[in-house]
C-alpha positions as CSV (number, residue, x, y, z in Angstrom):
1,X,183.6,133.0,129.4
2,X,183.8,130.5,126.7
3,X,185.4,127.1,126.1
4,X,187.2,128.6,123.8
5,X,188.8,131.7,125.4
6,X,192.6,131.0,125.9
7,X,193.4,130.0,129.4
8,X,195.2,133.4,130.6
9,X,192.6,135.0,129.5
10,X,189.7,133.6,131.9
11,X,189.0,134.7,134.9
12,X,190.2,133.2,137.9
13,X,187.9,130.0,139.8
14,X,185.2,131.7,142.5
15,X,186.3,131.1,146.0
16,X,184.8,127.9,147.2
17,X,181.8,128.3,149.7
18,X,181.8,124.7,150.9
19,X,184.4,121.9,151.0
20,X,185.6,118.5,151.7
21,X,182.7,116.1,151.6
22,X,179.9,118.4,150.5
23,X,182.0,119.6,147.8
24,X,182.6,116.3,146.3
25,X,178.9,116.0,147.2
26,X,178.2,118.9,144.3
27,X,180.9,118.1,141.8
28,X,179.0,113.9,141.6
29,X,175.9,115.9,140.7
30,X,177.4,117.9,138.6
31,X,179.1,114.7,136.8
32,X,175.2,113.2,136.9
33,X,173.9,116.8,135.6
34,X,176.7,116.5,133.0
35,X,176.1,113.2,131.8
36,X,172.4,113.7,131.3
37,X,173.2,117.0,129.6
38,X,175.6,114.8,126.9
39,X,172.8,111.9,126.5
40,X,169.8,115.2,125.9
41,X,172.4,116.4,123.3
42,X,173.3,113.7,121.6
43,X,169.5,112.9,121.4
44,X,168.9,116.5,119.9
45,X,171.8,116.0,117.0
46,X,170.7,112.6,116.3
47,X,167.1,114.4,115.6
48,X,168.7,117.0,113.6
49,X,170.6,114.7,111.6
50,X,167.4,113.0,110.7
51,X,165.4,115.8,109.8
52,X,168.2,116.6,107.7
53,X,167.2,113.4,106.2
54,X,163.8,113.6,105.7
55,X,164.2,116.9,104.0
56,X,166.0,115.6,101.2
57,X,164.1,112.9,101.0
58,X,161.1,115.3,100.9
59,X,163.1,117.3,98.2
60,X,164.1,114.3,95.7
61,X,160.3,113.3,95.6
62,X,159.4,116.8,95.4
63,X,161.2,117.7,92.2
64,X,161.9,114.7,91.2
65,X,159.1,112.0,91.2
66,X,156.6,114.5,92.0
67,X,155.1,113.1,95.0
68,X,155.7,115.5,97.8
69,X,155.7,114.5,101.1
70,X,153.2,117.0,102.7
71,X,153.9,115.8,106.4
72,X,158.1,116.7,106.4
73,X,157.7,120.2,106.7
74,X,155.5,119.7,109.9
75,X,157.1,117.0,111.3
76,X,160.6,118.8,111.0
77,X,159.1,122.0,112.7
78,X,158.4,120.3,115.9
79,X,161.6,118.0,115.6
80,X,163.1,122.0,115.9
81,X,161.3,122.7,118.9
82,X,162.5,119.6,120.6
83,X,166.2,119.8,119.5
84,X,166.2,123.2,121.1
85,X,164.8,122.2,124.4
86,X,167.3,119.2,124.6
87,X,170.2,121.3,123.7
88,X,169.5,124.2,125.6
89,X,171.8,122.9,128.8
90,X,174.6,121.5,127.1
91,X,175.2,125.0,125.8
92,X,174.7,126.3,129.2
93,X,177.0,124.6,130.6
94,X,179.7,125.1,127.7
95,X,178.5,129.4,128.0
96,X,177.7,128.9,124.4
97,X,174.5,130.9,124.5
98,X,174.2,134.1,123.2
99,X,175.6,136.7,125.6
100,X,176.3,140.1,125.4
101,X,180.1,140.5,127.4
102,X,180.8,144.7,126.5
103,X,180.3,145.4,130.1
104,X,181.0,142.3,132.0
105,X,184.6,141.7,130.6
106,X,184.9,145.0,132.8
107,X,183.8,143.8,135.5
108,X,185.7,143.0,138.7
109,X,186.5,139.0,139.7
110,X,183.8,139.7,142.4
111,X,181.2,141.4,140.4
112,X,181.7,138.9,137.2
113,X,181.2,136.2,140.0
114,X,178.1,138.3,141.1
115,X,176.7,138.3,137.9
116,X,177.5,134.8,136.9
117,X,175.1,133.5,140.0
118,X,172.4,135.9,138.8
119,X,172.5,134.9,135.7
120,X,172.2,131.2,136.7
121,X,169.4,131.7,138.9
122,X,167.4,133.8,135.8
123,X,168.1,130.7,134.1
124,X,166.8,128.4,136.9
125,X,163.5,130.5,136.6
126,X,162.6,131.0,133.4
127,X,163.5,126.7,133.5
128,X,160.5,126.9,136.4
129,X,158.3,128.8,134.5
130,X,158.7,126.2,131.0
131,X,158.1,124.0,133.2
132,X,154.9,125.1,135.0
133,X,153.6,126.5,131.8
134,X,154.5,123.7,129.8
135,X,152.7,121.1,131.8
136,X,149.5,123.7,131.9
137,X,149.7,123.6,127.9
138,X,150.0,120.1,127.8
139,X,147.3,119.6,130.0
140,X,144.8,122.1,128.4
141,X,145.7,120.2,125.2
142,X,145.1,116.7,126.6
143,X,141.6,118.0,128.0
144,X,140.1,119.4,124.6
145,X,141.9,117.1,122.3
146,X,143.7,119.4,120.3
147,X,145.3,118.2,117.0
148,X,148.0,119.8,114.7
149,X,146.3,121.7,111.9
150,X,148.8,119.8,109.5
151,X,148.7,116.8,107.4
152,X,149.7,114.7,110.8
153,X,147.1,115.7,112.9
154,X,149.0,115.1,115.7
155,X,148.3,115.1,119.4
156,X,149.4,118.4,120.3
157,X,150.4,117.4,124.2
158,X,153.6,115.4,122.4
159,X,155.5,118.1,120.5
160,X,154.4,120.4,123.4
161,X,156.0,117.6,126.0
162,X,159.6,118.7,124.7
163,X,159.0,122.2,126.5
164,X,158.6,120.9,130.2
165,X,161.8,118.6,129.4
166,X,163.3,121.0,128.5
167,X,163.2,123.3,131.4
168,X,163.7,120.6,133.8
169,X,167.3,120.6,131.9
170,X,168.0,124.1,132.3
171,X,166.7,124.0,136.2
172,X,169.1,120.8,136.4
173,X,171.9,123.1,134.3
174,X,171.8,126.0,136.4
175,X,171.8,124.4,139.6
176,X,174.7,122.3,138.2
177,X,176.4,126.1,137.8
178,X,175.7,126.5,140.9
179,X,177.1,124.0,142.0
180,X,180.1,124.3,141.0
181,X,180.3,127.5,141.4
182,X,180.3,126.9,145.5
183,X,182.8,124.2,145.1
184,X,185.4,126.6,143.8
185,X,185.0,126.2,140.0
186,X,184.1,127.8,136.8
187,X,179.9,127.7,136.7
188,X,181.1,127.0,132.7
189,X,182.5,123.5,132.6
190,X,186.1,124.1,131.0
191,X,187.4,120.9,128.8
192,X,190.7,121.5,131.7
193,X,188.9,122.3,134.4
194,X,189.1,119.3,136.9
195,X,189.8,119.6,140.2
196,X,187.9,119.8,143.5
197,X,187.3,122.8,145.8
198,X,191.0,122.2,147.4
199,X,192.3,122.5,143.8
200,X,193.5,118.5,143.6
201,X,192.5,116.2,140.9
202,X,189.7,115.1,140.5
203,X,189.5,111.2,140.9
């Protein structure tokens, strides 16, 4: 499934597990898990577009005034570790990740459905295991005081910090799937797919 497959194309909506009030219940924290999800991205491109910056910058005083900036380089590298992180669920959520579909565009409405929730709870693990492993890093770091070996010398717990955020996004995105999922929608979020569990409009 992809925001951009055409609309007779997709597979039909799961059946809905729950609805009426608890339904509504998951689509508002979907709407929450959504919103965060936009502010995370629009956090990540703002980063990008500055590294973009400071790599030209680092560039035109490279080859040009002959004074390179010896921190860019290092500074960009973990500006790429935290744009990934921060982006990671709005892709999720848009099934824009890299997927391999040969055998599940066979697949049965039930078994794609199947599959779907499996693959959302894989994704809700490995979130739980950035997470625990992340804040162990950080923690080791903090404890010995490790620096970056660059020209920063940075605190190592800071750039490291992006990878526990990070999976607390994909744990929020794939329960967000979920979600969904149980309310009788697409776990992707379709641009014109907005209606509850009873199939009305969504207020």
């Amino acid at each position: 499934m992809s925001t951009g497959m055409p609309a007779d194309r997709r597979p039909p909506p799961p059946e809905p597990v729950v609805a009426g009030g608890l339904a509504r219940l998951l689509l508002g924290f979907d709407r929450v898990v959504r919103v965060i999800a936009l502010i995370a991205v629009g956090i990540a491109a703002a980063m990008l577009l500055a590294s973009f910056v400071l790599i030209c910058w680092s560039v035109v005083m490279r080859y040009f005034a002959g004074q390179p900036i010896t921190w860019v380089d290092e500074l960009v590298g973990y500006g790429l570790v935290a744009v990934v992180m921060l982006g990671a669920t709005d892709a999720l959520r848009r099934g824009e990740h890299i997927g391999v579909d040969l055998l599940t565009q066979r697949l049965g409405t039930r078994a794609g459905h199947v599959v779907a929730v499996s693959g959302l709870i894989a994704v809700g693990l490995v979130g739980v295991i950035l997470i625990i492993e992340g804040w162990e890093m950080i923690s080791f770091s903090r404890m010995i005081g490790i620096l970056s070996t660059g020209y920063l010398a940075m605190p190592m717990e800071y750039p490291q910090g992006f990878v526990p955020l990070g999976g607390v996004l994909l744990v929020l995105g794939a329960l967000s799937g979920l979600a969904r999922m149980a309310a009788g929608l697409h776990a992707v979020d379709l641009p014109d797919d907005a209606g509850d569990a009873r199939g009305r409009p969504l207020p």
